[in-house]
C-alpha positions in Angstrom: 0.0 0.0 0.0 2.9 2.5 0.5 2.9 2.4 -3.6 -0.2 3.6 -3.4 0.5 6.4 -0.6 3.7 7.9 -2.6 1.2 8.2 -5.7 3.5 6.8 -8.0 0.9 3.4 -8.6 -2.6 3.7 -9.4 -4.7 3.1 -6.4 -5.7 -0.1 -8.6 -2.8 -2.1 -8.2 -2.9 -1.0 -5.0 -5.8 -2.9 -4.2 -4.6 -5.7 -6.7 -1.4 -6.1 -4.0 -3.5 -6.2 -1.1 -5.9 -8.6 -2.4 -3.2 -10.7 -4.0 -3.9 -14.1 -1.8 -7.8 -13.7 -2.9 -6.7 -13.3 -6.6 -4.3 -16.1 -6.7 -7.2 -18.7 -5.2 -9.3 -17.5 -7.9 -6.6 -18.0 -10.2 -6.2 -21.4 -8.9 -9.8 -22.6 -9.4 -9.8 -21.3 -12.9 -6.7 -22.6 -13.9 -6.3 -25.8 -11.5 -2.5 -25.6 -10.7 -1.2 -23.4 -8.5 2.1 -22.7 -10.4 0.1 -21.7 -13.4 -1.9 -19.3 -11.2 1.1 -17.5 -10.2 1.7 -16.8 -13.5 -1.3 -15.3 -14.7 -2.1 -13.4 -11.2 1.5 -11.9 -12.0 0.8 -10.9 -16.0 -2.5 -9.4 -14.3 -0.6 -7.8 -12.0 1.7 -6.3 -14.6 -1.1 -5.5 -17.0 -2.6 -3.2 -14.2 1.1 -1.6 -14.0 1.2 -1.0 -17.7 -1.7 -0.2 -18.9 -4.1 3.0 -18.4 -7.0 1.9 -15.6 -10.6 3.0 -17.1 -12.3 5.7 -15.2 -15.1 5.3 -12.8 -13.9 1.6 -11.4 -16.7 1.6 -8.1 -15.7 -2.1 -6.9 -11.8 -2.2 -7.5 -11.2 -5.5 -6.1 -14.1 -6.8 -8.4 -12.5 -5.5 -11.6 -9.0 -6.8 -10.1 -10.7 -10.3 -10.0 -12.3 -9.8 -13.2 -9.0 -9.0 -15.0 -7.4 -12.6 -13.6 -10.6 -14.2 -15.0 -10.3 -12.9 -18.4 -6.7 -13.6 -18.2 -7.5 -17.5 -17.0 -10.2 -17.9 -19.6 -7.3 -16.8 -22.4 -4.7 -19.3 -21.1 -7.2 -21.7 -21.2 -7.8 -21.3 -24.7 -4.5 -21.2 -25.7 -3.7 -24.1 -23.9 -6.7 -25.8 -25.9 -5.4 -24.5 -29.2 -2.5 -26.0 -28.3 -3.6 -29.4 -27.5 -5.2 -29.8 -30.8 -2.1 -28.5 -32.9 -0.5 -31.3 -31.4 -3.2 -33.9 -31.7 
């Protein structure tokens, strides 16, 4: 939260840090292997760092979450696109 304090993070990741542990058992569900959560709850992480936050965000946590969802739901899909390349 001090990233947040000093104003140099959007108070977004801010709230993605501090929920981090919620995140990553979401993660988990969605992806079913815990390694592969860290993964994604980190490229969330970064995407929130990188990229411009839309304006108005009322439940920040809620977006946070929604972000690592989107993010599963793509890995997912990649991972199936995969599978049948190979099959």
């Amino acid at each position: 939260m001090a990233a947040h304090q000093s104003g140099s993070t959007h108070p977004l990741v801010a709230d993605f840090i501090a929920h981090r542990p919620l995140l990553q058992r979401v993660a988990c569900r969605w992806m079913g292997d815990r390694d592969l959560a860290e993964d994604v709850v980190q490229e969330a992480c970064m995407k929130l760092m990188q990229g411009t936050p839309p304006p108005g965000v009322r439940q920040p946590v809620a977006y946070c979450m929604r972000v690592v969802q989107h993010l599963c739901i793509d890995h997912l899909r990649r991972r199936q696109s995969e599978r049948q390349l190979i099959h």
